[in-house]
Residue frames relative to the residue before (quaternion, step in Angstrom):
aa qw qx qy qz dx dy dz
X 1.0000 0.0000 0.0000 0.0000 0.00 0.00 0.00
X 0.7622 0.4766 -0.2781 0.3385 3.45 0.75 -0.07
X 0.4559 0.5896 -0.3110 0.5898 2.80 1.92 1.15
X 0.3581 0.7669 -0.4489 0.2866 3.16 1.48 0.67
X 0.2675 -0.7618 0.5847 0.0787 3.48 -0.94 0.19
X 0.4634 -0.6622 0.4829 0.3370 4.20 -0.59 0.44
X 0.5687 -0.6351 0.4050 0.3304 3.35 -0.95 0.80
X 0.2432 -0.7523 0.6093 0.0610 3.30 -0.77 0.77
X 0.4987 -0.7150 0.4567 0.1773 3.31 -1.66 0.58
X 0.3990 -0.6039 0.5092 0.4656 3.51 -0.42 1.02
X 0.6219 -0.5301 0.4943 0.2965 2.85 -1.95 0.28
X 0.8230 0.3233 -0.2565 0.3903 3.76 0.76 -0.34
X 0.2905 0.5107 -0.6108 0.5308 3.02 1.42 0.82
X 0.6958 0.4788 -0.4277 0.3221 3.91 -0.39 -1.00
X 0.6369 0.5743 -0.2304 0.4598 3.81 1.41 -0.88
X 0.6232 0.5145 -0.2644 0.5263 3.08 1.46 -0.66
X 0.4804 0.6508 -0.2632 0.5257 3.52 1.26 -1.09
X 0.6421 0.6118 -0.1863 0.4227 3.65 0.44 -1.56
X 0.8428 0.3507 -0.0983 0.3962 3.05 0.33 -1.81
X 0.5159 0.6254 -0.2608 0.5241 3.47 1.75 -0.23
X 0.4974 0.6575 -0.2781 0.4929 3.30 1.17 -1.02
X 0.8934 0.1742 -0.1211 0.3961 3.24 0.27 -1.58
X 0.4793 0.5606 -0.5233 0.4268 3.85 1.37 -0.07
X 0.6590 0.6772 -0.2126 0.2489 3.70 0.98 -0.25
X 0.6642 0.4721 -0.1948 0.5459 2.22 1.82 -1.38
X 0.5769 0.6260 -0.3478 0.3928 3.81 1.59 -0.57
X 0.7172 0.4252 -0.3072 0.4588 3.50 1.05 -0.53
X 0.3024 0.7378 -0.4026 0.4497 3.46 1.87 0.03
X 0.7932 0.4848 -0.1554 0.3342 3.17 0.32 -1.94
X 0.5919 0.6941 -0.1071 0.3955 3.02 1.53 -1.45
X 0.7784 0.4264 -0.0776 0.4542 3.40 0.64 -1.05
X 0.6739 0.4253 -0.1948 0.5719 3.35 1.15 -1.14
X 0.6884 0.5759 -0.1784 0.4031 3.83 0.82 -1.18
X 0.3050 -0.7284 0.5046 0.3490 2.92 0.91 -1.87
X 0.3467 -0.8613 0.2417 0.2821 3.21 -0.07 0.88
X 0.4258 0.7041 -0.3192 0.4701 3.40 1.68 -0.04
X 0.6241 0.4904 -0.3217 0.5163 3.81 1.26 -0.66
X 0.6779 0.4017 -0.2843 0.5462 3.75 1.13 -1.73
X 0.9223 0.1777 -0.0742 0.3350 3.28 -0.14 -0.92
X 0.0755 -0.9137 0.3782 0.1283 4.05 1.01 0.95
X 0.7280 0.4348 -0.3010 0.4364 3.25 1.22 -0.09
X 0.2410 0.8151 -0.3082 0.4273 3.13 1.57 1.32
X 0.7049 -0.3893 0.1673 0.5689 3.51 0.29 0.55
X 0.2862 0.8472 -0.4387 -0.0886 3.66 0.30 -0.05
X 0.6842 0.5722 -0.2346 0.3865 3.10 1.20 -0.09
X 0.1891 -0.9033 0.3833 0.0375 3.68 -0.23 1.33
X 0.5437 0.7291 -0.3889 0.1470 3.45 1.46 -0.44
X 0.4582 0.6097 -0.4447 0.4697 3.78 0.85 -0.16
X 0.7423 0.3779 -0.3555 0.4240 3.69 0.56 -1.07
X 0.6151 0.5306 -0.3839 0.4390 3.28 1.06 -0.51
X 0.5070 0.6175 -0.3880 0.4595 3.64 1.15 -1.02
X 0.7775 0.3341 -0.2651 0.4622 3.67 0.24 -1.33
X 0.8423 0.4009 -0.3130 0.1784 3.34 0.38 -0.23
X 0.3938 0.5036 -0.4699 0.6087 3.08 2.08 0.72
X 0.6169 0.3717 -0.5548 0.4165 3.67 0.44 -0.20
X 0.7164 0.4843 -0.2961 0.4056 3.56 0.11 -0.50
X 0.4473 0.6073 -0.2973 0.5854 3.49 1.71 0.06
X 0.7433 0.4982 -0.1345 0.4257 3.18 0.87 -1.15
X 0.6823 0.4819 -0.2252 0.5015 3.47 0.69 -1.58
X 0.8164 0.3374 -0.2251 0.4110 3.78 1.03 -0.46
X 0.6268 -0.6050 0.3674 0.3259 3.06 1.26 0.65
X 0.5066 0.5710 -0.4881 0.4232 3.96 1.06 0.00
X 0.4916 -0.7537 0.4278 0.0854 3.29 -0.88 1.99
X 0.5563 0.4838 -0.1613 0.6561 2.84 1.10 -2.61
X 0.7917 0.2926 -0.4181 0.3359 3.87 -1.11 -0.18
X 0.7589 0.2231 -0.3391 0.5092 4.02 0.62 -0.02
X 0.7346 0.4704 -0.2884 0.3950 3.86 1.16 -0.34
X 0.7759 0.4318 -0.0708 0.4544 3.40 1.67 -0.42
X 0.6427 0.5517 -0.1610 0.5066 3.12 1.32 -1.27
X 0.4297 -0.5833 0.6264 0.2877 3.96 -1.09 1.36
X 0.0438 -0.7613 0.6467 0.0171 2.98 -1.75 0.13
X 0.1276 -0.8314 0.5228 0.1385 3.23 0.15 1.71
X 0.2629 -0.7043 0.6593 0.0101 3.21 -1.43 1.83
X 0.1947 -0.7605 0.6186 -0.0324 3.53 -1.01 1.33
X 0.2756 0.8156 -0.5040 -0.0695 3.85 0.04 0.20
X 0.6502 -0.6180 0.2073 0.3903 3.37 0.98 1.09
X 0.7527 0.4252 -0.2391 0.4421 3.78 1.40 -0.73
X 0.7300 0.3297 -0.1885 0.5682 3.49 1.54 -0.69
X 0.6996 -0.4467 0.3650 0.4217 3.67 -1.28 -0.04
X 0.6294 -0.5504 0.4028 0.3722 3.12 -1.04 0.46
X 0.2628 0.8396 -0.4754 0.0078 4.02 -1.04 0.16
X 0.2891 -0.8765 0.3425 0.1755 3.44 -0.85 0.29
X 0.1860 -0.8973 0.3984 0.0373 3.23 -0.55 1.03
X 0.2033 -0.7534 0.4225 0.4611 3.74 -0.25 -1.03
X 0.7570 -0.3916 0.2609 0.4533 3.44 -1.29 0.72
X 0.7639 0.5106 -0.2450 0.3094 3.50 0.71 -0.51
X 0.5762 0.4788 -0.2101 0.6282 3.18 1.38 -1.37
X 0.6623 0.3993 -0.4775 0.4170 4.26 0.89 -0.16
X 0.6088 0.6727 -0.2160 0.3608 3.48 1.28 -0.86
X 0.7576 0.3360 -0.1080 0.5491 3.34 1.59 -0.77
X 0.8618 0.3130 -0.2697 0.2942 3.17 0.32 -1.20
X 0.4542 -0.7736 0.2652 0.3534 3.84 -0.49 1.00
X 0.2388 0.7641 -0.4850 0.3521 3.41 1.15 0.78
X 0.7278 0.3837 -0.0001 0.5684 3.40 1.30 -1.24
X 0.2523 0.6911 -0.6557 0.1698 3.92 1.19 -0.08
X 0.6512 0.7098 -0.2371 0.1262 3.37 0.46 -1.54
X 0.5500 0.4634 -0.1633 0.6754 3.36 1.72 -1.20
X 0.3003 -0.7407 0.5833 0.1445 4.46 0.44 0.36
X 0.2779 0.7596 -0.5747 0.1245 3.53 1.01 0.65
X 0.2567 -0.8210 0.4028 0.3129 3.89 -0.49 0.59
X 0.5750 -0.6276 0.4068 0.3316 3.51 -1.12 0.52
X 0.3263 -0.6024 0.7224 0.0938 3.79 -1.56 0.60
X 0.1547 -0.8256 0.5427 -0.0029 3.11 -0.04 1.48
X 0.8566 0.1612 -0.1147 0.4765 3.79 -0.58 0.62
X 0.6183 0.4971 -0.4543 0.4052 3.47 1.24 0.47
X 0.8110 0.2344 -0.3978 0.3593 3.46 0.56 0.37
């Protein structure tokens, strides 16, 4: 017994340890940063949600939400800006994004 020695750590526990270390430290960066800053090739592109959610603006008849409400538009190639379901639906600045118009609700 007086050849004993302190337990030691396997080596692939400490790798595991390591690799914990840094999945932590990525969701660190993530969360606090934003993941659009750490990681740009992260979703960046929002124009479908916007797309669906003026149609669904529309089809229910919700004025304030397609005539009033910003809408931050992300299409991954320009800056970021904000518009409203209408002013994307009409003006031809925006043809590009195929938002459809709501005739007669505003």
């Amino acid at each position: 017994m007086g050849n004993k020695r302190g337990s030691s750590m396997a080596t692939s526990t400490i790798v595991l340890l390591v690799i914990a270390v840094l999945i932590l430290v990525v969701l660190i960066l993530g969360f606090t940063k934003g993941w659009s800053t750490f990681a740009p090739w992260l979703g960046s592109n929002n124009v479908d949600k916007v797309g669906n959610s003026c149609s669904v603006a529309c089809s229910t008849g919700a004025t304030y939400e397609f005539c009033s409400v910003d809408r931050e538009v992300n299409d991954g190639e320009n800056d970021k800006f904000e518009a409203t379901c209408e002013q994307l639906s009409t003006d031809s600045r925006f043809s590009l994004y195929n938002i459809d118009p709501c005739p007669n609700l505003c």
